[in-house]
One Martini backbone bead per residue (centre of mass of N, CA, C, O) as a GRO file, in nm:
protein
  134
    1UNK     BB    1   2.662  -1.864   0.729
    2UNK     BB    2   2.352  -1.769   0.741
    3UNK     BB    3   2.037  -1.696   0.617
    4UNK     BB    4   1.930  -1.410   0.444
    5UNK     BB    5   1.641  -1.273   0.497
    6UNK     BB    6   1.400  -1.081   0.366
    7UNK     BB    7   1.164  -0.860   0.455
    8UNK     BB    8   0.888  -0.757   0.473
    9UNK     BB    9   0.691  -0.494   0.337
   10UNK     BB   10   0.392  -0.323   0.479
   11UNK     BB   11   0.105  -0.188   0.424
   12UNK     BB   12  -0.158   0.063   0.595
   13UNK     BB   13  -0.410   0.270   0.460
   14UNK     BB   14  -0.600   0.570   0.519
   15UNK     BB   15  -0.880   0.773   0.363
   16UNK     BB   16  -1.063   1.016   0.304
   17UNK     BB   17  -1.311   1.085   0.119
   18UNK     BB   18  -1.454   1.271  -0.105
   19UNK     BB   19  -1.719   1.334  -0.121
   20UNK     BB   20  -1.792   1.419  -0.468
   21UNK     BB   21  -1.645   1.062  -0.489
   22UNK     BB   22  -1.768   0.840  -0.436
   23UNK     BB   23  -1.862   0.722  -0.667
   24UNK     BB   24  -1.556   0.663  -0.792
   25UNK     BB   25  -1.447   0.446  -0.642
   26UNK     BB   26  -1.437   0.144  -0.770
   27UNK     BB   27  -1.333   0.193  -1.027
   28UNK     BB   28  -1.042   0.336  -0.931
   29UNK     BB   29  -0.983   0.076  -0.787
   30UNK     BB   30  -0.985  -0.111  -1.024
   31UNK     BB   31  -0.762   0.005  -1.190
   32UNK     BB   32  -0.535  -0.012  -1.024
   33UNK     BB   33  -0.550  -0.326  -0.922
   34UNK     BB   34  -0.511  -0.410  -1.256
   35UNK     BB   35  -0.235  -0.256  -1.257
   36UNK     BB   36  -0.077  -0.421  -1.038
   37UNK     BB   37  -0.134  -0.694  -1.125
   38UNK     BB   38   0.024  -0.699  -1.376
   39UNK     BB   39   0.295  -0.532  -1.274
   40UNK     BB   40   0.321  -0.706  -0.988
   41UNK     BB   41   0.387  -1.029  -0.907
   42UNK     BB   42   0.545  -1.010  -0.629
   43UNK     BB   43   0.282  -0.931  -0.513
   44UNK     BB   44   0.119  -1.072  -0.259
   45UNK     BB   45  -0.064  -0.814  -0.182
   46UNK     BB   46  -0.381  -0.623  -0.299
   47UNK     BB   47  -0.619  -0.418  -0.089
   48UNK     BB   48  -0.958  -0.236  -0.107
   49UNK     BB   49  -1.148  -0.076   0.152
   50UNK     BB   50  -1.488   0.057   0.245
   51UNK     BB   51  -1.625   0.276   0.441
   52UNK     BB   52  -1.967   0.440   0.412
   53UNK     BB   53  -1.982   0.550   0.717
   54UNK     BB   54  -1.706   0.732   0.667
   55UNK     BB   55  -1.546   0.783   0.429
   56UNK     BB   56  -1.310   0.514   0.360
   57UNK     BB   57  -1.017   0.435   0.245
   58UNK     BB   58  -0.863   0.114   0.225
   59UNK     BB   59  -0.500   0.001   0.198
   60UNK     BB   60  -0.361  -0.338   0.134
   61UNK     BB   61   0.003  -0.455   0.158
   62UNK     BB   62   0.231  -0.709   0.057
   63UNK     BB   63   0.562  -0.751   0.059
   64UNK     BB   64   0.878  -0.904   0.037
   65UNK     BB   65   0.994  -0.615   0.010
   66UNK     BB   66   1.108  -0.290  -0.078
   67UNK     BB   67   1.150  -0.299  -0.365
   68UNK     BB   68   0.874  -0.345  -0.433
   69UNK     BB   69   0.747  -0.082  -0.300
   70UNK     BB   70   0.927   0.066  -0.530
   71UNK     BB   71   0.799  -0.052  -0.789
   72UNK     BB   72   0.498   0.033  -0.699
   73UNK     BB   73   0.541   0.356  -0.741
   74UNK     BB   74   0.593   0.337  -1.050
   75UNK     BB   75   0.356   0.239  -1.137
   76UNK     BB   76   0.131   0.460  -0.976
   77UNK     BB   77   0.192   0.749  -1.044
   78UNK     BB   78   0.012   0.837  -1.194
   79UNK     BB   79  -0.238   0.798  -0.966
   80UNK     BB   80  -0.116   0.959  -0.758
   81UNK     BB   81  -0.145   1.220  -0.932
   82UNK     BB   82  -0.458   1.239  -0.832
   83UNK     BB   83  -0.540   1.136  -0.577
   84UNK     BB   84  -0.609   1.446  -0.469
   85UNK     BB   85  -0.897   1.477  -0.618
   86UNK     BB   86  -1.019   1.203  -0.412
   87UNK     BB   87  -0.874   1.261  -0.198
   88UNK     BB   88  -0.760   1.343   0.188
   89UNK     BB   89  -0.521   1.421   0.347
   90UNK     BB   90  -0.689   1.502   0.582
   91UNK     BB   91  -0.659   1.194   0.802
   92UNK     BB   92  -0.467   1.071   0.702
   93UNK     BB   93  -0.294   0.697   0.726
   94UNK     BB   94   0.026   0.530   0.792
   95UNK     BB   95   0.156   0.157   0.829
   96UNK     BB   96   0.392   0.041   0.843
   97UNK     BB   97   0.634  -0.260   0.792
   98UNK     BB   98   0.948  -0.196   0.747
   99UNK     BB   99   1.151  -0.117   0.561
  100UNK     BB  100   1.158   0.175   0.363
  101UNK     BB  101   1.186   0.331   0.074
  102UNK     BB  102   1.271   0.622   0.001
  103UNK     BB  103   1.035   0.708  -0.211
  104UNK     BB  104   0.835   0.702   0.051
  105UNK     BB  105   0.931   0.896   0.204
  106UNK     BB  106   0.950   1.130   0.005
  107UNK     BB  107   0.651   1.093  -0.038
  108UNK     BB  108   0.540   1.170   0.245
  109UNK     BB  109   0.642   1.416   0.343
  110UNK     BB  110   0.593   1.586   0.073
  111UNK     BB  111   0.270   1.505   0.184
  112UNK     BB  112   0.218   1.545   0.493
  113UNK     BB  113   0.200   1.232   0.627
  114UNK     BB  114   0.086   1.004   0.853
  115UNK     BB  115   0.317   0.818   1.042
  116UNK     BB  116   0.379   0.478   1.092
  117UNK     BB  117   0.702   0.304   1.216
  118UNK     BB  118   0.800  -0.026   1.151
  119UNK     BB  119   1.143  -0.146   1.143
  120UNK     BB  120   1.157  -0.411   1.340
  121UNK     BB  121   1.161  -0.732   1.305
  122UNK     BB  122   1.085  -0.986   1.519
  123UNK     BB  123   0.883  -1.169   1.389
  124UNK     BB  124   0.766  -1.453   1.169
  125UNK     BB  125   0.540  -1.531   0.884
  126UNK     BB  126   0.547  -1.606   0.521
  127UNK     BB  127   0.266  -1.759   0.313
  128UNK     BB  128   0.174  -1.905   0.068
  129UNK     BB  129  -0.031  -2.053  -0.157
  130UNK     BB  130   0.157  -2.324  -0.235
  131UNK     BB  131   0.173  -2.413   0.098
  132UNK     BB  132  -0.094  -2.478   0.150
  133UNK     BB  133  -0.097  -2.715  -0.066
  134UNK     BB  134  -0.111  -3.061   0.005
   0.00000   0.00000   0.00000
């Protein structure tokens, strides 16, 4: 029997900031960014885009598997429970990759968010900072 490996699930989503909210995204990203850094060794990337020009928030995470995922909404509930207060969730838009975990899916719903999901790995790979060095 060959070895199965667990696939990436990966999310990439934007959301319109709400007009009188720019001001906090760099704050609010930076909060964020180190509470994920500091309690989620196992996530390979997480990064947060913002175009000034559209008044958009972008943020990309890159997880090893779904449970990942599922760790990484734990972690950040606080602050889910605020997004609303400072995002726009119409307009919103998430795209998965991979399978995701149920808790994301019924956060979705729950929230009426517009989903894009690719729940089938055809092919690829990802490399470590590890694997590039040497």
């Amino acid at each position: 029997m060959g070895v199965v490996m667990t696939q990436p699930f990966i999310l990439v989503a934007s959301y319109p900031v709400k007009p009188n909210k720019l001001d906090e995204i760099q704050d609010r990203c930076q909060s964020i960014a180190a509470l994920v850094e500091s309690n989620e060794p196992q996530l390979l990337a997480f990064h947060f885009y913002f175009d000034e020009a559209g008044g958009r928030l972008g943020v990309i995470q890159v997880h090893p598997d779904a449970a990942s995922m599922e760790r990484h909404m734990e972690v950040i509930a606080e602050h889910l429970a605020t997004a609303w207060d400072w995002l726009d969730d119409e307009g919103g838009e998430q795209h998965w990759f991979g399978t995701p975990p149920d808790v994301l899916t019924h956060y979705a719903v729950e929230h009426g968010e517009t989903v894009d999901a690719f729940a089938a790995h055809v092919a690829g790979f990802t490399r470590s900072q590890a694997s590039l060095v040497g």
